[in-house]
C-alpha positions in Angstrom: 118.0 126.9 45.9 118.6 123.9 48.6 116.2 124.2 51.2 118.2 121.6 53.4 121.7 120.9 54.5 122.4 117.7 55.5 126.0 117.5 56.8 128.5 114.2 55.4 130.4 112.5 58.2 131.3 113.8 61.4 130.1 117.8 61.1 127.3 119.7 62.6 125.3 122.4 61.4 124.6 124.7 63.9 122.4 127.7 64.3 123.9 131.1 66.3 121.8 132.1 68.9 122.0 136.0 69.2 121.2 137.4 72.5 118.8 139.7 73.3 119.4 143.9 73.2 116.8 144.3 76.0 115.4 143.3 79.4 112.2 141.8 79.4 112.0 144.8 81.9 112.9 147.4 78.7 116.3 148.0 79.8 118.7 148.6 76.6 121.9 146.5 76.9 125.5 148.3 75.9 126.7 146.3 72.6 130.2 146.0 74.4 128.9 143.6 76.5 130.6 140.5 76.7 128.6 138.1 74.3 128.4 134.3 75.0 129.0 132.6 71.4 126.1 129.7 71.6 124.1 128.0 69.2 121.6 125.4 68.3 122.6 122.3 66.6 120.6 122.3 63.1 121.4 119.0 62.0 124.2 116.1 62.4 125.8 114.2 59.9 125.9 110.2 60.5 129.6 109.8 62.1 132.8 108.8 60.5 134.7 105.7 60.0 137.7 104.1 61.8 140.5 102.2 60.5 138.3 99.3 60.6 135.4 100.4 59.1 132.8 101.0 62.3 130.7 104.1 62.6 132.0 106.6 65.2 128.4 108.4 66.0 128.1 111.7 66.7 127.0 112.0 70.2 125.0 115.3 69.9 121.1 115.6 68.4 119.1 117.9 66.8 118.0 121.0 69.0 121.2 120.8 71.6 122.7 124.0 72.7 126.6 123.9 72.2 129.2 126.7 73.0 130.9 127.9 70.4 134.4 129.3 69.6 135.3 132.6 68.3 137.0 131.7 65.8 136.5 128.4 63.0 133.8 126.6 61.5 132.3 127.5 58.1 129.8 130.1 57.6 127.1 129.2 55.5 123.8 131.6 54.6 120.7 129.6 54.4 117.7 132.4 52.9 117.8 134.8 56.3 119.3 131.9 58.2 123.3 132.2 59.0 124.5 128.5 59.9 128.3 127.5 60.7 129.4 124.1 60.1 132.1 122.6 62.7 134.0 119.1 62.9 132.8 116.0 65.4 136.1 116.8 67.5 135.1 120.2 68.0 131.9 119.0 69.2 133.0 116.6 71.7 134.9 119.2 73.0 132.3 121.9 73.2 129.8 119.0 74.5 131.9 118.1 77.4 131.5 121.5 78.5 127.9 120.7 79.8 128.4 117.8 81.4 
């Protein structure tokens, strides 16, 4: 069983982040509350190539915190982890959102 994914090209693996069901004060939270789809960024493949052969880097790192969408990416079950892969578009999109 792979211990490691190492995404090719220009995908991230990234980890969801589930929120919390209580306060730090004890207070339950409803489930119908609206959650915020985050995650961690796993790992990062090395880029992909233009027409001319150059590396396009991806610009996010290890340990980021992205926004993610509802819907897309590729669920993948790591022993108890659940990681989604997504494309290097996708995460100059949902990068720009922080700065």
């Amino acid at each position: 069983m792979a211990k490691r994914l190492i995404p090719s090209f220009n995908r991230i693996l990234v980890e969801k982040i589930i929120p919390p069901s209580k306060t730090n004060s004890g207070i339950l939270l409803p489930e119908k509350t609206p959650k915020l789809n985050s995650g961690k960024v796993v790992a990062v493949g090395p880029g992909a190539l233009d027409r001319d052969g150059k590396l396009i880097p991806v610009n996010l790192k290890e340990g980021d915190t992205v926004l993610l969408p509802e819907y897309g990416g590729t669920e993948v079950k790591l022993g108890e982890k659940e990681l989604v892969f997504f494309s290097f578009l996708l995460s100059v999109i949902l990068f720009s959102l922080f700065f």
